[in-house]
N, C-alpha and C positions, 0 to 999 in steps of 0.2 A: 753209086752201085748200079743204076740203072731200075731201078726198082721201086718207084715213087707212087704205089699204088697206096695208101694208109695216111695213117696220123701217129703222131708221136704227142704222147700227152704230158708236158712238162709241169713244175708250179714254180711258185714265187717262193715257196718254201717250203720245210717238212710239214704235213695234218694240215694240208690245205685240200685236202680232198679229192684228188687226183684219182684214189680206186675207186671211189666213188660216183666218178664222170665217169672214168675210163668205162667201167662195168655196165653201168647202166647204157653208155654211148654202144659199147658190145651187144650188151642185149637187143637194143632196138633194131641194129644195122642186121642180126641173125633173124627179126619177127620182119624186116623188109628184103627174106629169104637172101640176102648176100653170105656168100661162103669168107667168114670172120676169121682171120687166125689171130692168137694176142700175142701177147710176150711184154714182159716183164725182166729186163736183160739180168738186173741188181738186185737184190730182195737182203735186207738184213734186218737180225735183230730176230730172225724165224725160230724162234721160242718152243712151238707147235709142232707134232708128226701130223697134224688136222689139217689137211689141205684146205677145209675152207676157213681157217683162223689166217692164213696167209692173203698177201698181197694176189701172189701168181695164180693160188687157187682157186680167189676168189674171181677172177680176171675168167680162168676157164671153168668156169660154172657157168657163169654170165654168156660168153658163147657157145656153149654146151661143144666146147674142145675137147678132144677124143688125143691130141698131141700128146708127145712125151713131156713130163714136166721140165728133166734137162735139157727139150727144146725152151720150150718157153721160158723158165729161168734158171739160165747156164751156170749163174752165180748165185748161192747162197751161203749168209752167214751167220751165226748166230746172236754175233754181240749188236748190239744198237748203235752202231758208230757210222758215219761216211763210209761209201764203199772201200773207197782204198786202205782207210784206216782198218775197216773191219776184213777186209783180207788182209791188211798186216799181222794181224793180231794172231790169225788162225795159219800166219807162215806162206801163205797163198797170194797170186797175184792177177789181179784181174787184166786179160787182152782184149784190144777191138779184135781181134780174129775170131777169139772167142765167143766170141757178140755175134758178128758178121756172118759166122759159116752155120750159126742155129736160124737165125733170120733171115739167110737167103732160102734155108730148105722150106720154114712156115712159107715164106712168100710165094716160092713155087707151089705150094697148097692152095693158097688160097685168094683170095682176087681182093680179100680188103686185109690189111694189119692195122689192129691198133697198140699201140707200143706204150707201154705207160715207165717212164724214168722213175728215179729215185731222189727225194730230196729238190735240192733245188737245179737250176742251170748249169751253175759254175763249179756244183761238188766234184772234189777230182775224183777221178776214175784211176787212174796211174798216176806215175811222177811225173809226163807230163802233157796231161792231156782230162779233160774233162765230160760231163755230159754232152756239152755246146758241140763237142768236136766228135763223138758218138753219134748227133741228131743232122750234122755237117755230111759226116759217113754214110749213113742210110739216105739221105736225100728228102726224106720224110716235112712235109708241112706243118705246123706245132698247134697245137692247142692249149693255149695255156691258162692254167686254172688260178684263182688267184682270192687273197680272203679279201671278204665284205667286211666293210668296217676301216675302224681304226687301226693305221699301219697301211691298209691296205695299198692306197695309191702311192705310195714311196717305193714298194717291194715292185709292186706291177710294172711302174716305169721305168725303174730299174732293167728289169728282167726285159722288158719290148725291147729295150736299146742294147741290151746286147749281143739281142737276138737278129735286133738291123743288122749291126756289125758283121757281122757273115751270111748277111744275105739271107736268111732265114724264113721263109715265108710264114706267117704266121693267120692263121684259119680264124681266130676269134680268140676272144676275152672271154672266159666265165667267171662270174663271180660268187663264190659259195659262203653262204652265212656256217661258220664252225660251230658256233658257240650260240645257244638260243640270248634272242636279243629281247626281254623282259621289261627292262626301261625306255623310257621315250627317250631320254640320253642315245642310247644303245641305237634306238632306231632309225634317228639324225645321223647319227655317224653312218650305218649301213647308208642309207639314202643321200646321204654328200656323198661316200665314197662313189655310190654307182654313177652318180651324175658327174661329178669331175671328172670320172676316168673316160666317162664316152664322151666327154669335150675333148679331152686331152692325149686319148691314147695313139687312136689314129688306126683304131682294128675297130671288126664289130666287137661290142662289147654287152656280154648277156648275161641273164642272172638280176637280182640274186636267187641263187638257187637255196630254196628256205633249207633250214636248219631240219634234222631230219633225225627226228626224235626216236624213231623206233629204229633205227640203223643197227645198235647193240643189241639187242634181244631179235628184230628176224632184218637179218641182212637182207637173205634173199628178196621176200616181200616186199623191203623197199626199194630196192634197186628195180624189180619190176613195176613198181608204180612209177617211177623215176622217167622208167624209158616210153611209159606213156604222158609224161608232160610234155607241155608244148618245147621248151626248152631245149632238152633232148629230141627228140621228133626235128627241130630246126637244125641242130649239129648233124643229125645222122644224114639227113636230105644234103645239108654242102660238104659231109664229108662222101656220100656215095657220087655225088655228081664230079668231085675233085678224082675219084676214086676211077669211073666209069671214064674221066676224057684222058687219066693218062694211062692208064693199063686194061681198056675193054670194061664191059660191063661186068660189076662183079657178082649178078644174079646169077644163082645156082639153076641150072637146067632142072626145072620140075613137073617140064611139059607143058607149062605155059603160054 
């Protein structure tokens, strides 16, 4: 598309913490004055009239987006299913056009996107075509989020190689603890997973990002503390310098 200014924020699977990154990576990149647009293409399962009990709402809180929500997400449905599935259900079918002509107009707004997917890589989006080939379309560099722990490095390797497969440039590893890790059991696995994968992955690989206990009760709060860890702080500097060589800088004139 010509249009390779952002990040596309993938996982290895669903409740791997994806609005989590995504949001908190929003908020930092808006406190290092860049003009942020988000989008969220898929959203289901959206239960809520509460924009911030959603995925997309929560996404434009975090950059304090002024956008339309059917920019930011074109597609919503209600049942908890895979996208294509849950636009089966409700009769509806999801298009890259559809995708394409709401995220070309944020792009033209704004000098960063952060794009957060749904699910995992490979979820189909149509009959035949899937995320991979949505993050293919946009041209976008990936970041992919992935669980600490057990499981973890089977999903994650998974997911880098078939994201080699088409060329995929891929920005970093995170690694998000889901689940608080209580036992010494628990805390082994967390600290094998992080270790084998930065032998093995062949990206930077960061995290673990701790478990984030007050996330249900105040979202907000934590996602703002979030964007002042090092961790994030690190994402938002190589996603604005990715951001600034191939589409200008994308610091908002404030007379500085």
């Amino acid at each position: 598309m010509g249009m390779c200014h952002g990040i596309f924020v993938t996982g290895t699977d669903t409740g791997v913490g994806k609005t989590v990154v995504s949001s908190a990576l929003a908020r930092k990149l808006v406190l290092m004055r860049c003009s942020v647009g988000v989008m969220k293409p898929v959203e289901t399962g959206v239960q809520s009239e509460s924009a911030d009990q959603t995925d997309a709402g929560r996404l434009m809180a975090a950059a304090g987006a002024r956008d339309a929500l059917d920019l930011v997400c074109p597609y919503r449905f209600r049942v908890p299913l895979a996208p294509f599935a849950a636009a089966g259900a409700e009769g509806r079918c999801i298009t890259m056009q559809g995708i394409l002509r709401p995220y070309a107009q944020l792009a033209e707004r704004h000098g960063c996107m952060v794009v957060e997917g749904a699910g995992g890589l490979l979820v189909p989006m149509g009959q035949d075509w899937s995320m991979r080939d949505l993050i293919v379309r946009l041209g976008l560099s990936v970041l992919l989020v992935g669980r600490a722990g057990l499981g973890g490095i089977n999903h994650a390797l998974l997911t880098l190689e078939c994201l080699r497969r088409e060329g995929i440039t891929v920005l970093a590893l995170v690694l998000n603890e889901t689940a608080p890790s209580n036992t010494s059991v628990e805390q082994e696995q967390i600290a094998s997973t992080v270790s084998l994968l930065q032998a093995t992955a062949d990206v930077p690989v960061l995290g673990p990002l701790p478990y984030q206990v007050r996330l249900d009760d105040d979202w907000p709060g934590t996602i703002e503390e979030l964007a002042g860890s090092r961790l994030i702080m690190d994402l938002a500097e190589q996603v604005w310098r990715a951001t600034a060589g191939s589409a200008g800088s994308p610091i908002q004139d404030q007379g500085l």
